[in-house]
C-alpha positions as CSV (number, residue, x, y, z in Angstrom):
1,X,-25.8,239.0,159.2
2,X,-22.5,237.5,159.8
3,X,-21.5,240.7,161.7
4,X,-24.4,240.2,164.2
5,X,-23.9,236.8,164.6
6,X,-20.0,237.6,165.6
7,X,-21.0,240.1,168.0
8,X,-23.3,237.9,169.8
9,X,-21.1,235.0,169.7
10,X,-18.2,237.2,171.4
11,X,-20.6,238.6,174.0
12,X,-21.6,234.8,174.9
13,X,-17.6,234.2,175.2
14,X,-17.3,237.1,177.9
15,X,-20.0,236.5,179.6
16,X,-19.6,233.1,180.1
17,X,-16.1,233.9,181.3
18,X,-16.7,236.0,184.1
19,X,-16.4,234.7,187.4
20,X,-17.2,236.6,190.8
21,X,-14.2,237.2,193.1
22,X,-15.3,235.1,196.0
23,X,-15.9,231.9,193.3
24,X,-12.5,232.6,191.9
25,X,-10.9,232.7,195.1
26,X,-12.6,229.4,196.2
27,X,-11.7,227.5,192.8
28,X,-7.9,228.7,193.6
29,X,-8.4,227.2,197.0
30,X,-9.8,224.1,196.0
31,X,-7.0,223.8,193.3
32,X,-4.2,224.3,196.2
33,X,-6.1,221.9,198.3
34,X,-5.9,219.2,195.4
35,X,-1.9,220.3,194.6
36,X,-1.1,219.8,198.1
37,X,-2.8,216.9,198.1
38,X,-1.3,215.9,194.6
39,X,1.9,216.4,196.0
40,X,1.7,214.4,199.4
41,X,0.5,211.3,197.2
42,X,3.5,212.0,194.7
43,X,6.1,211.4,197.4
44,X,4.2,208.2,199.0
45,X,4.3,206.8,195.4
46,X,8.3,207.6,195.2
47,X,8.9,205.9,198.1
48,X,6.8,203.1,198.1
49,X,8.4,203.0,194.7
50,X,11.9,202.5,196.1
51,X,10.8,200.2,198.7
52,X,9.3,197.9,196.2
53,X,12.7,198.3,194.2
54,X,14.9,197.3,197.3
55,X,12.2,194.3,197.8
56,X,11.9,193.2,194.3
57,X,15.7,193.5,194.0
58,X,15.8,191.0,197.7
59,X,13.4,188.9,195.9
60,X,15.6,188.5,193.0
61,X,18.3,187.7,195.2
62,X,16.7,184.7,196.9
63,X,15.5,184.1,193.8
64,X,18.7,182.9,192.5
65,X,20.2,181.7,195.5
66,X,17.3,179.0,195.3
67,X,18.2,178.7,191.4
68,X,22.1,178.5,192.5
69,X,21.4,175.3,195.0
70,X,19.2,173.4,193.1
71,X,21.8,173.6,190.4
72,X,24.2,172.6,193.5
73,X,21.8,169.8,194.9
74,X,21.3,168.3,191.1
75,X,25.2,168.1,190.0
76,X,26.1,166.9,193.6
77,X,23.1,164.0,192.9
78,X,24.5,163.5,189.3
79,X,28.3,163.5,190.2
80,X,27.6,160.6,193.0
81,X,25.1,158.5,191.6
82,X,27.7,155.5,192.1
83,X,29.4,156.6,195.4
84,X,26.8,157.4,197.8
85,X,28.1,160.5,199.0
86,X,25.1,162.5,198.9
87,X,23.1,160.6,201.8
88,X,19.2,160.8,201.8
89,X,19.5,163.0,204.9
90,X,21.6,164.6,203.4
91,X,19.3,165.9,200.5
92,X,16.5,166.2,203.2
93,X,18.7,169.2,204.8
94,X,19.2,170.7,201.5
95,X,15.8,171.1,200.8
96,X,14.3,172.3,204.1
97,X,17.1,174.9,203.2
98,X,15.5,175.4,200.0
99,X,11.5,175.6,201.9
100,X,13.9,177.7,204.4
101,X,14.4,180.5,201.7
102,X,11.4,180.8,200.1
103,X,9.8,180.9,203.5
104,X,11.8,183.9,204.7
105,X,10.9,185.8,200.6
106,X,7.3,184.9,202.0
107,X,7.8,187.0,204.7
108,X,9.5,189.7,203.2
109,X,6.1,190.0,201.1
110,X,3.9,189.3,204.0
111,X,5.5,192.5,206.0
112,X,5.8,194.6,203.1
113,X,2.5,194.5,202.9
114,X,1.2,195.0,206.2
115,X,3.7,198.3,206.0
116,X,1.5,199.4,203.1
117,X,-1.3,199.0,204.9
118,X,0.1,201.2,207.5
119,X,0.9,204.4,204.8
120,X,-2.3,204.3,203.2
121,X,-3.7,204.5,206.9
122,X,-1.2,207.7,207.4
123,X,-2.1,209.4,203.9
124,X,-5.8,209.1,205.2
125,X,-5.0,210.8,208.1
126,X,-3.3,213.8,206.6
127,X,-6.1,214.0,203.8
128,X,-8.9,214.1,207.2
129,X,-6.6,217.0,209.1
130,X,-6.3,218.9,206.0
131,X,-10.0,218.9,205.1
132,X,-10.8,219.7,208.8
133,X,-8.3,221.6,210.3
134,X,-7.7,224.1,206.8
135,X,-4.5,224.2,204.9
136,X,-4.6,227.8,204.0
137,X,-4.2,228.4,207.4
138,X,-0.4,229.8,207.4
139,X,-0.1,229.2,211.4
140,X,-0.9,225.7,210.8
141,X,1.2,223.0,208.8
142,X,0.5,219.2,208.4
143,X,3.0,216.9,206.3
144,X,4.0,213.4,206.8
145,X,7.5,212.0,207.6
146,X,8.8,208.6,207.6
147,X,5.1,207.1,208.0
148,X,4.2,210.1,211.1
149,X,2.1,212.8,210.7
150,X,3.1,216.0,212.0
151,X,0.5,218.7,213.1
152,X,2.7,221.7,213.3
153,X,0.5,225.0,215.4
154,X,2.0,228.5,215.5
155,X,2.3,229.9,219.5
156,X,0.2,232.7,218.3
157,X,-2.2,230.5,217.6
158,X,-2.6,229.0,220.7
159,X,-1.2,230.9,223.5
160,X,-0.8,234.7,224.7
161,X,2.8,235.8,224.9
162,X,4.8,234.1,227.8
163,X,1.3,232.5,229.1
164,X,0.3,228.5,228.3
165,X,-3.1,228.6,228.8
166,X,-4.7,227.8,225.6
167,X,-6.9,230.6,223.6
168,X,-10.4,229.9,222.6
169,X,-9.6,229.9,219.1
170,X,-7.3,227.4,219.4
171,X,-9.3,225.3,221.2
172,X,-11.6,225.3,218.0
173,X,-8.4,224.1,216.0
174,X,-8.0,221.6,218.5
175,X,-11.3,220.4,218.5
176,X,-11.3,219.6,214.7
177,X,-8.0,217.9,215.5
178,X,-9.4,216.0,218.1
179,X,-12.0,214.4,216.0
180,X,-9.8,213.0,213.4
181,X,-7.8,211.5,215.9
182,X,-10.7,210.0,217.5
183,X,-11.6,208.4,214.4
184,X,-8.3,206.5,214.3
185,X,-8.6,204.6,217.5
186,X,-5.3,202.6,216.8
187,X,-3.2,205.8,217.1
188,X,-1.8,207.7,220.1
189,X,-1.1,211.7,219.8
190,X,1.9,213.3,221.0
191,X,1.8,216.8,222.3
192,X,5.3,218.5,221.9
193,X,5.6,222.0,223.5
194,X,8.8,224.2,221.3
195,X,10.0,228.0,223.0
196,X,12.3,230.2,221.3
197,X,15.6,231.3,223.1
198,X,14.6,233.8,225.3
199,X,15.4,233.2,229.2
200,X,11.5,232.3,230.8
201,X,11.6,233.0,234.8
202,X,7.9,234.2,235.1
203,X,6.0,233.4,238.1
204,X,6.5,229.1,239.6
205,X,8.2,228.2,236.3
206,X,11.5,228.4,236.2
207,X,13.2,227.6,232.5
208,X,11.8,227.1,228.9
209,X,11.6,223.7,229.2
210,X,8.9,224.5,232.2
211,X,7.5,226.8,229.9
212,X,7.6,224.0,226.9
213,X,6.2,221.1,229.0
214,X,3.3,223.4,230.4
215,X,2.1,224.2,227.3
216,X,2.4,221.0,226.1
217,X,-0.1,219.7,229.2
218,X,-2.1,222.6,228.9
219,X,-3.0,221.4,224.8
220,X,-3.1,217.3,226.3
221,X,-5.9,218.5,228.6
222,X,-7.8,220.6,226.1
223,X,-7.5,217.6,223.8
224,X,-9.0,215.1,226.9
225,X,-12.0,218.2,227.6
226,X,-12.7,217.2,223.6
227,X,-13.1,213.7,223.9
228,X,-9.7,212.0,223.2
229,X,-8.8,208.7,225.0
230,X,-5.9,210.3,227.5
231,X,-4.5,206.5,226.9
232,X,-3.5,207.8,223.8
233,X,-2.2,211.0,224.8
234,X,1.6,211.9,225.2
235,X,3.2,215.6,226.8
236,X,6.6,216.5,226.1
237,X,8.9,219.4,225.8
238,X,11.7,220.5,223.7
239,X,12.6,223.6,225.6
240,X,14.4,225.7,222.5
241,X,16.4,222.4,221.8
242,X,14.8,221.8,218.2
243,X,14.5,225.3,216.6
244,X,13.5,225.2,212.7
245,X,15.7,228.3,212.0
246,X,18.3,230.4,213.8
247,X,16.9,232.7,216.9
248,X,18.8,235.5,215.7
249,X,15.7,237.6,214.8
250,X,12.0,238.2,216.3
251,X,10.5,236.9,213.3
252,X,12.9,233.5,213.6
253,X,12.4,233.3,217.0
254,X,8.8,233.1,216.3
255,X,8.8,230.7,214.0
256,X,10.8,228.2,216.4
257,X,7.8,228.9,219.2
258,X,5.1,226.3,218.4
259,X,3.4,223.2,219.5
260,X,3.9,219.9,217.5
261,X,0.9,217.3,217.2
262,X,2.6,213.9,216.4
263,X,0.0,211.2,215.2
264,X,2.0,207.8,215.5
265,X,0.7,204.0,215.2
266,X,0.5,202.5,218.5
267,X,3.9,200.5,218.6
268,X,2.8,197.6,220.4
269,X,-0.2,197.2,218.2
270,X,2.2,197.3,215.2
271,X,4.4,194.4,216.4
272,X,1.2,192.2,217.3
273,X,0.3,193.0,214.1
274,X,3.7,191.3,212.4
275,X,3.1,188.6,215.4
276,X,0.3,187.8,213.7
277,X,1.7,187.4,210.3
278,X,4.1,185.4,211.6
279,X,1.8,183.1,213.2
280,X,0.1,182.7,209.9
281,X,2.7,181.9,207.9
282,X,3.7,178.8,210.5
283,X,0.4,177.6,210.8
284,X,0.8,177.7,206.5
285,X,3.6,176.0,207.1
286,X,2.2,173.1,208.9
């Protein structure tokens, strides 16, 4: 009995083990999806964790620079009780010095916030592009630096050799980038065109950095045909300027031939944002 009760017990085990290839394969993807994912937020945590360090230590610094004049203000007050060297303007100036400093710490917090604001806004974006665009994808590569996300698109993926008119599956990549940028309406999009070293002197253009630029346009306009504000669109080219690696071989070279997305706050908006802040914290003040 206990023999047939082991055999069934080890057949449940295997049975309930097996997974089909294509549910395996999705599990592993959706595990390298999270990791990615995992990792992005692990690097946003280490530096908003240095950036609170550098503000707490500030903090901590005007801290006791308040402690260190009061201390000032009350011996000077004690020391000259019976020669009336400390004047009542005097004291007035020392403490609208005082209101002065925890005024500016006030603002310190006040912007240090709305800069949080503005990552979690950025890690959003990277977690839509990855979910639409596909980050197995090895000819496409999205990652975040210094608060600006960076769509990186192989030239394979979007262009025939030496030509910049955009392929139709690119413009199916495109179009799942142009919806995520259409949901952030407070963000422009920069198209950078990158060639490898190679002279270009094919038909009216003359250089790479013809070359780069008309690729660049070509991607901006695809982007408009899908709906994007062309307010918020930006053409540029690099030429070979900006390689990633050496063009000393065909597989370097490439690697340095692609087209950059850049998804950046809208500057302006940014400082009107701080504006704003600052017109808070006087009307506070009032």
């Amino acid at each position: 009995m206990k023999k047939i009760f082991l055999l069934a017990a080890t057949a449940s085990i295997l049975l309930s083990s097996c997974v089909s290839k294509k549910d395996y394969a999705a599990l592993e993807a959706r595990q390298k999806e999270t990791q990615d994912l995992l990792n992005s937020a692990t690097v946003k945590l280490n530096a908003c964790l240095e950036e609170k360090a550098s503000a707490t230590a500030k903090a901590e610094t005007l801290q006791d620079q308040v402690k260190d004049l009061k201390e000032a203000n009350k011996g000077l007050i004690e020391n000259t009780k019976d020669m009336t060297v400390l004047t009542t303007k005097g004291a007035e100036n020392l403490e609208k010095s005082l209101e002065s400093l925890k005024e500016k710490d006030l603002k310190i917090s006040r912007l240090q916030d709305a800069l949080n604001k503005k990552d979690s806004v950025t890690l959003a974006i990277v977690s839509s592009l990855k979910k639409a665009v596909g980050i197995d994808d090895p000819d496409i590569e999205i990652n975040v630096e210094k608060g600006v996300v960076f769509i990186s698109i192989a030239d394979k993926l979007l262009f025939q050799s030496g030509s910049y008119k955009v392929t139709s599956r690119a413009k199916e990549v495109l179009g799942k980038v142009a919806k995520v940028v259409n949901s952030k309406p407070d963000f422009e999009c920069m198209v950078e065109g990158h060639t490898d070293n190679v002279p270009y002197d094919r038909g009216v253009l003359e250089d790479n950095w013809d070359l780069s630029v008309k690729r660049a346009t070509s991607v901006v306009r695809v982007l408009q045909e899908l709906g994007v504000d062309p307010g918020k669109l930006i053409a540029a080219g690099r030429s070979y300027h900006v390689p990633l690696v050496e063009n000393d071989t065909p597989e370097n070279r490439a690697t340095n031939r692609r087209t950059r997305i850049i998804v950046l706050p809208k500057i302006d908006q940014f400082y009107d944002m701080i504006e704003k802040e600052m017109k808070t914290l006087s009307a506070e003040g009032k």
